[in-house]
N, C-alpha and C positions, 0 to 999 in steps of 0.2 A: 757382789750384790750389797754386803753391807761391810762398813770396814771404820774400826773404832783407832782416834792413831793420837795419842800419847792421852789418852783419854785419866781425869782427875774429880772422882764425887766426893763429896763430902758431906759429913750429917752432922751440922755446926760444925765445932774443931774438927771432930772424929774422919779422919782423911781415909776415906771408904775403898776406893780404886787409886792405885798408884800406878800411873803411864802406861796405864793397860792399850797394848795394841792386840789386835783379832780382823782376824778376815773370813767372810763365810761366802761363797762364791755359790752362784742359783743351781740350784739342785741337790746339795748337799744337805747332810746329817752332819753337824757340829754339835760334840759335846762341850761343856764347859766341867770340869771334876776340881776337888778340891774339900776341906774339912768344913764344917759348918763355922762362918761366922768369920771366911776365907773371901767374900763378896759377892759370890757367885748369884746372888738374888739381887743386888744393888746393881749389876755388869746390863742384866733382864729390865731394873728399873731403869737406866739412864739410857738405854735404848728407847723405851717405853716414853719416856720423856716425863716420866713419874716424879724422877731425882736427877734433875738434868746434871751435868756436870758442868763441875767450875772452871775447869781450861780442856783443852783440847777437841778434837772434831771426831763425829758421826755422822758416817756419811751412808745414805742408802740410796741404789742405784747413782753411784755419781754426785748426788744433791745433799746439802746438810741436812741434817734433822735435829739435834742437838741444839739449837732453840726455839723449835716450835711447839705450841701442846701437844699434848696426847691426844687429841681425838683428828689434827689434823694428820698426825704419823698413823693413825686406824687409817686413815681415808687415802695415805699414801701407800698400805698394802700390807702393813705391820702388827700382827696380837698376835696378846699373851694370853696363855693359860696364867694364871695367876696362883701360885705356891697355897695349897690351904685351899684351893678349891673356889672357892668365892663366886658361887654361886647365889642366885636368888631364891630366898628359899621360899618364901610367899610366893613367890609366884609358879606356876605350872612351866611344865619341862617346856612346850609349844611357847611361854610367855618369854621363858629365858631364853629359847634360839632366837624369837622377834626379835628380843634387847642387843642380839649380837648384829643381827643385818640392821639395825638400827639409821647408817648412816648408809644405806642402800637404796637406790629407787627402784633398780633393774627387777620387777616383780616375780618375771619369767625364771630370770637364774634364781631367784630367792629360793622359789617351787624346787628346783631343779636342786636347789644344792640342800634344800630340807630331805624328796627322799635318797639324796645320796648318803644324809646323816641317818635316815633310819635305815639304810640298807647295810652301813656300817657298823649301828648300833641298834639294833634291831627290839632288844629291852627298850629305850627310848622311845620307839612308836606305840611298844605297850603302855609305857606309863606316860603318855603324852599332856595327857590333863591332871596329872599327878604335882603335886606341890615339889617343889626340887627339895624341900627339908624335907621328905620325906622319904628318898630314895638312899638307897645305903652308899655308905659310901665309895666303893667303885662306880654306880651307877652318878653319883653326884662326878666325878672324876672325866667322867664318857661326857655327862650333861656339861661341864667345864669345856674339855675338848672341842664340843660339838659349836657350843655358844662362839667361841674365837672363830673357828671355820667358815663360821655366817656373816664373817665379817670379809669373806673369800681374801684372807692373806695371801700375798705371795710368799712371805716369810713368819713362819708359826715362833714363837716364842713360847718353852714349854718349862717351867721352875719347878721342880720337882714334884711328876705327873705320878710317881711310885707310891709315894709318901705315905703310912699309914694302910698302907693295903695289904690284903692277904697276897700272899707267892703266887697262889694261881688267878689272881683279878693283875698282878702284875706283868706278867708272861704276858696275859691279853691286851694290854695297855702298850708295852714295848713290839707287839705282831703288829698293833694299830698304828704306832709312830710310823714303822714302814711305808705298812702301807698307804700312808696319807700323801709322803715321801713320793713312792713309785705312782702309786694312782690317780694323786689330785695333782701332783704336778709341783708341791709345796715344800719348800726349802725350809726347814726344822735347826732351828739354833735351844737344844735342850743343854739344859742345868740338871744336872740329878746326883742325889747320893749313893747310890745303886750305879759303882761306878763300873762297874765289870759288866753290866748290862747293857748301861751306856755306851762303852768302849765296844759293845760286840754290835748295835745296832748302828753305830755313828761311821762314817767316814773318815773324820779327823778330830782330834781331841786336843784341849788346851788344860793346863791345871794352873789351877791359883793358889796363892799362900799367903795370906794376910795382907790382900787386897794387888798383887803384883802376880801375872803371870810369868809360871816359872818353865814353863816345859810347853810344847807347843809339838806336832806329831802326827804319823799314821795312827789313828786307833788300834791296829794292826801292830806296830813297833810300843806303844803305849802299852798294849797287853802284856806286850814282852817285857817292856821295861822293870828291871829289880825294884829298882827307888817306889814308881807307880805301885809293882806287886805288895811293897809290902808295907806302903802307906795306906792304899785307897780297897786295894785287890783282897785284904785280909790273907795274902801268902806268903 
């Protein structure tokens, strides 16, 4: 489905991804793991077409995407959750899912795919005309979530959805990944620091280290692995 192949970002000098290659095939749970500041949020952007890259290809389904904007790769079936949440905060929960089907005409699936986000997220139909700066932060996280959704990805982009959350809003958010996964049909390429979470909800994991992936793996064999344990695993 999507497949990055000697792929080079940079932010001015600062050479961001070094011939990063990844393959994420339709249906899968792909982790990306790694230390902060390893790329793993720039891998999200030059996908996004945010921080394109300066040599190599991104290809989704088959066709480039690594020189178009970002809003024609929305339309070609690809969002992010965005690191930090980045939600609307002026505006009402109901205002931010619109801003996500934004580039939707199909009125019927809109319907359809709103109360599927409040049968997911069921707080979110509570607080539907609620200002998004006002919901706490897990419920801003589900409101993030939801907004990308509406944009009916085939492939989720999620940059570290744990971030800042209490243990039990994170459990919930990692059950949700799944089920997005199993339920809606949606191939999930997550970045997170919470790598032993990662590793247990993902199908196959890749790790990075100062912008060059080094390790690539079952999340299963990655669990196991020493090196992983006792970088990322804290064991």
């Amino acid at each position: 489905m999507l497949k990055l192949k000697d792929v080079n970002t940079f932010y001015g000098n600062i050479h961001a991804l070094k011939d990063v290659n990844i393959e994420v095939s339709e249906g899968e749970i792909i982790t990306l793991i790694g230390a902060n500041g390893a790329g793993k949020s720039t891998t999200l952007m030059s996908i996004s077409g945010i921080v394109p890259p300066r040599s190599g290809e991104i290809l989704f389904m088959g066709k480039p995407v690594h020189n178009i904007p970002p809003n024609r790769i929305v339309s070609l079936g690809i969002s992010q959750v965005p690191e930090g949440r980045r939600i609307f905060p002026h505006l009402t929960v109901m205002e931010n899912l619109d801003m996500g089907a934004f580039l939707r005409t199909d009125k019927g699936g809109i319907k359809e795919d709103m109360e599927y986000i409040f049968d997911l997220f069921p707080i979110l139909a509570e607080r539907r005309h609620q200002a998004g700066g006002t919901l706490s932060g897990g419920e801003q996280q589900m409101l993030a979530i939801s907004r990308a959704l509406m944009a009916k990805p085939r492939l989720l982009l999620m940059d570290e959805p744990s971030l800042g959350l209490a243990p039990i809003i994170v459990q919930q958010i990692f059950e949700i990944i799944r089920k997005i996964n199993t339920e809606h049909n949606t191939t999930v390429f997550l970045v997170e620091q919470n790598a032993h979470l990662a590793l247990k909800v993902a199908n196959r994991g890749y790790v990075m280290e100062t912008g060059r992936i080094t390790l690539a793996d079952s999340a299963k064999n990655l669990l196991s692995n020493e090196g992983v344990k006792k970088a990322y695993l804290g064991l």
